[in-house]
C-alpha positions as CSV (number, residue, x, y, z in Angstrom):
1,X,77.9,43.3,144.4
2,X,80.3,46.1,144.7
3,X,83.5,46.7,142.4
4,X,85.9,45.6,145.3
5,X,83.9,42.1,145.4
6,X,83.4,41.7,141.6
7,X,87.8,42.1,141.9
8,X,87.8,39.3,144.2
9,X,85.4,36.9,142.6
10,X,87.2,37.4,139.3
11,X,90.3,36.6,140.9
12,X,89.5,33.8,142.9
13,X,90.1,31.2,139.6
14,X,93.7,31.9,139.0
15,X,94.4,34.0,142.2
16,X,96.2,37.0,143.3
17,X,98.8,36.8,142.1
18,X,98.7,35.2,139.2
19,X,96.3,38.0,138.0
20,X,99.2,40.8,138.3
21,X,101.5,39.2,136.8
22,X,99.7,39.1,134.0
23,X,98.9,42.5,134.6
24,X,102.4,43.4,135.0
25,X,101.6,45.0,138.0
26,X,102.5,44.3,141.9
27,X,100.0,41.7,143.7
28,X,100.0,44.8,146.4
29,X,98.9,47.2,143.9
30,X,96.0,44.4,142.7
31,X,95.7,43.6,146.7
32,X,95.1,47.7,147.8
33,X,92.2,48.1,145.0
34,X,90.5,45.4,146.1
35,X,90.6,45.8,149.5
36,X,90.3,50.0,149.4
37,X,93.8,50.5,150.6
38,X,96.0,53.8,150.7
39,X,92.7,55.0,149.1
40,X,93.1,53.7,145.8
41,X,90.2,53.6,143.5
42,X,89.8,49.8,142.0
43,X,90.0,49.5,138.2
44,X,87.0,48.3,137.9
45,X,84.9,51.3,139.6
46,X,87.3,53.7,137.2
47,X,86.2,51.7,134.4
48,X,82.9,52.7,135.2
49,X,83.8,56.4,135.8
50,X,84.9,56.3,132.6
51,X,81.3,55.0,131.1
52,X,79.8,57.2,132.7
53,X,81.7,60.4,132.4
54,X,81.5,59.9,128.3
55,X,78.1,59.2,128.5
56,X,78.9,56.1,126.4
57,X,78.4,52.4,125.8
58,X,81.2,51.8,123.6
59,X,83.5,50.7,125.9
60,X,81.0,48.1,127.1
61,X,80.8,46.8,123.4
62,X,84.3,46.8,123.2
63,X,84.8,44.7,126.4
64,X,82.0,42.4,125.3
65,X,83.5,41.8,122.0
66,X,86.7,41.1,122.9
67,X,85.2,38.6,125.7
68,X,83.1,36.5,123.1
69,X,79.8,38.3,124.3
70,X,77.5,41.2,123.0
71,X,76.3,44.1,124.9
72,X,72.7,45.0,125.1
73,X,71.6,48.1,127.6
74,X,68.4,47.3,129.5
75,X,65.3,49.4,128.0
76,X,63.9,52.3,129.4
77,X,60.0,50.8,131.0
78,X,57.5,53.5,131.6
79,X,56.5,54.6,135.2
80,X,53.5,54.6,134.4
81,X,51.3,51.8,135.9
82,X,49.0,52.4,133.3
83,X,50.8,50.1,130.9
84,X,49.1,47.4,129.6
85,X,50.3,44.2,129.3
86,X,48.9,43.5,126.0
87,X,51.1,46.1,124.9
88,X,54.2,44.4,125.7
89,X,53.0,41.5,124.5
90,X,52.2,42.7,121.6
91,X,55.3,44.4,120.5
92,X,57.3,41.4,121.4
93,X,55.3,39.2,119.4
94,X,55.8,42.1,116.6
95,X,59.8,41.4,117.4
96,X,59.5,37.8,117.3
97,X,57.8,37.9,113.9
98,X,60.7,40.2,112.3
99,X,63.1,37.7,113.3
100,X,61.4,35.1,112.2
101,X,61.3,36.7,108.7
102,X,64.5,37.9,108.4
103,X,65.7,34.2,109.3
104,X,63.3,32.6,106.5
105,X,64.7,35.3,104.1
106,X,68.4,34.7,104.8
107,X,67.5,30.8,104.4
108,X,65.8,31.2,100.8
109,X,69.3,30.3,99.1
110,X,69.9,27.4,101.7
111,X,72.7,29.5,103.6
112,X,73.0,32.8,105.8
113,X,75.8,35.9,104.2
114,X,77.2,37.9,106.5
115,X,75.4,40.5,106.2
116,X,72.3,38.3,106.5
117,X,73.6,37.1,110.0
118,X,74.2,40.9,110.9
119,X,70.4,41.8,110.1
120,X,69.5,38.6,111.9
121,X,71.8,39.8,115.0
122,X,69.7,42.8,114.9
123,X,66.4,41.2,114.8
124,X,67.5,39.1,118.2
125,X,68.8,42.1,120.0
126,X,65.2,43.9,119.6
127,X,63.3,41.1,120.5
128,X,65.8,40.6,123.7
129,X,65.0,44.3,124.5
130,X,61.2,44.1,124.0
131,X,61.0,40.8,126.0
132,X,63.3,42.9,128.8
133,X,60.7,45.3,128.6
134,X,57.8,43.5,129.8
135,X,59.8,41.3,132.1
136,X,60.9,44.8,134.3
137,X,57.3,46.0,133.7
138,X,56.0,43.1,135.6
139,X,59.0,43.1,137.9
140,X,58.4,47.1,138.6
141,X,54.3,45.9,138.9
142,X,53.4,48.0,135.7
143,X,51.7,45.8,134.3
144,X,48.7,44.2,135.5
């Protein structure tokens, strides 16, 4: 999908119009980005430019946050096809088993701190990454 049809999916719930007034903004205005009009540049796809011109994922986090969700960038998967998959295995295991511990250590006193949930957090984003790992090395056919 392209920015101009992620605009109109998004918008198809509460419609057009709806949207920019919320937005303060004109429905043509919300109308011409989405349909490439007057050569406007969607909000969306300068969203992006701005992601990618910083070089930065914070205003991913940001957005995620503030919609209830958590950013996670997929992992880098060597190019090589001589990966082995016991290798992915095995560090995702390796992930699996820190989480694990860091859950049975924040349940010792029979309920999780803050900062035992933030650790815990941490522990579940690696293993989401190392999992992502193997899944695009199979997916690329790196692993065999």
């Amino acid at each position: 999908m392209n920015s101009k049809q992620i605009m109109k999916s998004a918008c198809r719930k509460k419609g057009v119009r709806q949207v920019a007034s919320i937005m303060e903004i004109a429905p043509t205005a919300l109308y011409n980005q989405m349909n490439g009009n007057m050569g406007c540049q969607d909000i969306v796809q300068r969203f992006l430019d701005f992601c990618n011109a910083t070089e930065s994922s914070a205003p991913l986090e940001f957005v995620s946050e503030e919609l209830n969700g958590y950013f996670v960038a997929n992992p880098e998967v060597s190019t090589s096809k001589n990966g082995s998959s016991q290798k992915y295995v095995s560090v995702a295991l390796q992930e699996f088993s820190h989480l694990i511990d860091e859950i049975g250590k924040a349940m010792e006193d029979g309920e999780i701190s803050k900062s035992e949930a933030v650790r815990i957090r941490k522990e579940w984003e690696d293993l989401k990454r190392n999992l992502e790992s193997f899944v695009l090395a199979c997916e690329y056919g790196f692993v065999k």
